[in-house]
N, C-alpha and C positions, 0 to 999 in steps of 0.2 A: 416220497421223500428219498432223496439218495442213501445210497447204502455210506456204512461209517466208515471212515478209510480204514480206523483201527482191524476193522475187521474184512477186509478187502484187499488184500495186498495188491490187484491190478491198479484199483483206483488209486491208489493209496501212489504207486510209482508213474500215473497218468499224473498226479500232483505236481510230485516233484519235478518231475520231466518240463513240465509246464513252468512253474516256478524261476526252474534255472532257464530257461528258454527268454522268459520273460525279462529277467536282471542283464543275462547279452543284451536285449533289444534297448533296456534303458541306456545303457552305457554309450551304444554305437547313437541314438538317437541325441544322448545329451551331449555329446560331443561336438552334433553336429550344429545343434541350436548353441553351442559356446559361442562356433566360427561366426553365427546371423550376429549375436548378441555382441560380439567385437564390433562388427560392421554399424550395428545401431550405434554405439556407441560415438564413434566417429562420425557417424549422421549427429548425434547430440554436438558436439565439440562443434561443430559446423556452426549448428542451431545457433551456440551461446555465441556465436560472431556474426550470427544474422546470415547466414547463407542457405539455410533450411526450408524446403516450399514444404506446404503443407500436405502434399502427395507425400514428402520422403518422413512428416513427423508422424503420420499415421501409418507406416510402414514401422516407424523406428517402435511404437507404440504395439503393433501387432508380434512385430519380432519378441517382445519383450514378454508380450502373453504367452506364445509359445515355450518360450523358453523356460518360467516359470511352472508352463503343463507338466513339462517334459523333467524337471529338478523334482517337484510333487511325485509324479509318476515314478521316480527311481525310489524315492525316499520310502513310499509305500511297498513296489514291488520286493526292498530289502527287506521289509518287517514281517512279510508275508508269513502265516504258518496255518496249517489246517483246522487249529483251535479256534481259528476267528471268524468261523463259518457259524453264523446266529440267526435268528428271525431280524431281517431288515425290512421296515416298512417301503415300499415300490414306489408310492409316491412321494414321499420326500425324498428317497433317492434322485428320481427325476426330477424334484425341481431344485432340488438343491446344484442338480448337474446343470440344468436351465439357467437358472442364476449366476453361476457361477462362468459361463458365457457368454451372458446377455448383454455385458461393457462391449463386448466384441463386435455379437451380432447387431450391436448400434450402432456401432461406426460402422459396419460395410452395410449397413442399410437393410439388413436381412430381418426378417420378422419370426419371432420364435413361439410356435402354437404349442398346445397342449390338448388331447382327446383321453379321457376315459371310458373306456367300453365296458367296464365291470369288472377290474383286475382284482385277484384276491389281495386282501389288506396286506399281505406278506410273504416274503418270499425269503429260500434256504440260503445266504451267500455273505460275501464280507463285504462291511460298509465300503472299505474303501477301495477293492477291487472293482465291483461294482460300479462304484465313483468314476474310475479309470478308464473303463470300457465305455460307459455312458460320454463323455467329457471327448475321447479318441473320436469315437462317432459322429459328436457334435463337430468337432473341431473338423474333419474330414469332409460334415458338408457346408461348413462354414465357408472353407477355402477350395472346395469346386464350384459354389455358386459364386465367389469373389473370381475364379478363374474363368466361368463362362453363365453368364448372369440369364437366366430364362427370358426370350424374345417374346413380350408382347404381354410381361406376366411379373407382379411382384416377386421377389426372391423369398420364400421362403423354407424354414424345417420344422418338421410337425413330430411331436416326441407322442407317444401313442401307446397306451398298457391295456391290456386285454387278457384274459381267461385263456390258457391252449391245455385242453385236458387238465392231466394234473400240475399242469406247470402253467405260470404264467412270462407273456410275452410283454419287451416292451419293445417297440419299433422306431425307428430314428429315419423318418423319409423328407429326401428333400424335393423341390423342382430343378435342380442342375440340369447338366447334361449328361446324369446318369455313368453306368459302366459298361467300357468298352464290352461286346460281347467274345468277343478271342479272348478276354481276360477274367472273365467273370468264375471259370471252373479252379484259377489259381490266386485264386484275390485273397485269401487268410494264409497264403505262405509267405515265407520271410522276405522283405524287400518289394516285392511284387506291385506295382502300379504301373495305372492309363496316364499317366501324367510324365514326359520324359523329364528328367534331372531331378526328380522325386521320390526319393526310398520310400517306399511301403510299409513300415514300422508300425501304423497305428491298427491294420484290421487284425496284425496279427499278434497284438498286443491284444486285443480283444479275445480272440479263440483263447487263448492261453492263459487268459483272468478266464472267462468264466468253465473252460476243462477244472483249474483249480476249485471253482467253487460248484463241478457236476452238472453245470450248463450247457449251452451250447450256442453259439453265434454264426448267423448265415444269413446269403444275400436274396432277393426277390425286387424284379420287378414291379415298378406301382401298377395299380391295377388302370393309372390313367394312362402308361406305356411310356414317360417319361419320367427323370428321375434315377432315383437310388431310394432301394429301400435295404435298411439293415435292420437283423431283429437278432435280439439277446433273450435266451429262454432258458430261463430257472425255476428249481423244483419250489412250488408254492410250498409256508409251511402251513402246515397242520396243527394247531393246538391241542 
């Protein structure tokens, strides 16, 4: 079990550090999805005059998920505070994160699995942190397998919870085209992406939810050699 911040001042200023970290990246991110969500808009006004193909309504339709990730994700990271660190059950976490992209991954055609390997029933963190990092994950290999769809092979991402010592892991792997490898040692600092004209906002959104809730998130190779794998590892609770 992690130590109590009360009584940890390092951890206790890894928090907050993390915290305010996290409220910049919402700001600069929701900003940006405003400028998408202008553009959708104006795809809409089109629509209602019939000029709309249905490549630009399922575009208008994605921008809109985003945008609403990214509104959620501020609202949370504001309310944040270290009191709301409780026993969350793992798997409802994940599937409530599963669910809650699954509108998405039907429209790009992507298929969303689930494995349990025998993860403890619960784990040390905050619902909706949690929620955040999981949802970032998702959405990241949503839109690398939309950007470069695996040759010769359904598209899909496999959300995966398992035992690691005293903590348990839940893993986020998809079939994409994986991370660049010149990139992969800076891939959870601010901005950072293999994708040009694309801020990096969500892995390091991740590091900075689970620092707050004494986890930890980091990337691996699939063991098939392609892909992306992302795992998020928090302290199991104990009863």
């Amino acid at each position: 079990m992690s130590p109590d911040p009360a009584s940890d001042p390092a951890l206790a200023r890894t928090r907050l550090a993390a915290v305010a970290a996290l409220a910049s990246l919402a700001v600069h991110s929701g900003r940006s999805r405003l400028a998408a969500v202008r553009t959708a808009l104006e795809l809409l006004q089109a629509r209602l005059e019939g000029d709309l193909t249905d490549e630009q309504r399922a575009s208008f339709l994605g921008q809109l998920d985003l945008f609403l990730g990214e509104f959620n994700l501020g609202a949370e990271l504001l309310r944040c505070h270290e009191g709301a660190i409780e026993a969350i059950g793992v798997r409802g976490a994940a599937g409530e994160a599963m669910e809650q992209m699954r509108p998405s991954a039907e429209r790009a055609g992507v298929a969303l699995e689930f494995e349990d390997l025998g993860a403890p029933a619960k784990v040390r963190a905050d619902a909706n942190l949690l929620r955040v990092a999981l949802l970032n994950l998702l959405r990241n290999a949503l839109e690398a397998l939309q950007a470069e769809p695996p040759a010769g092979a359904p598209p899909r991402i496999l959300v995966r919870i398992a035992a690691a010592g005293r903590r348990t892991r839940i893993e986020i792997e998809d079939n994409g085209p994986g991370v660049a490898p010149a990139i992969r040692a800076k891939l959870f600092r601010d901005f950072v992406t293999d994708r040009p004209g694309k801020p990096g906002v969500g892995l390091s959104i991740c590091r900075d939810a689970l620092a707050v809730m004494g986890g930890e998130a980091s990337h691996a190779v699939p063991a098939s050699g392609r892909g992306a794998l992302f795992r998020l590892e928090l302290d199991s609770w104990a009863d």
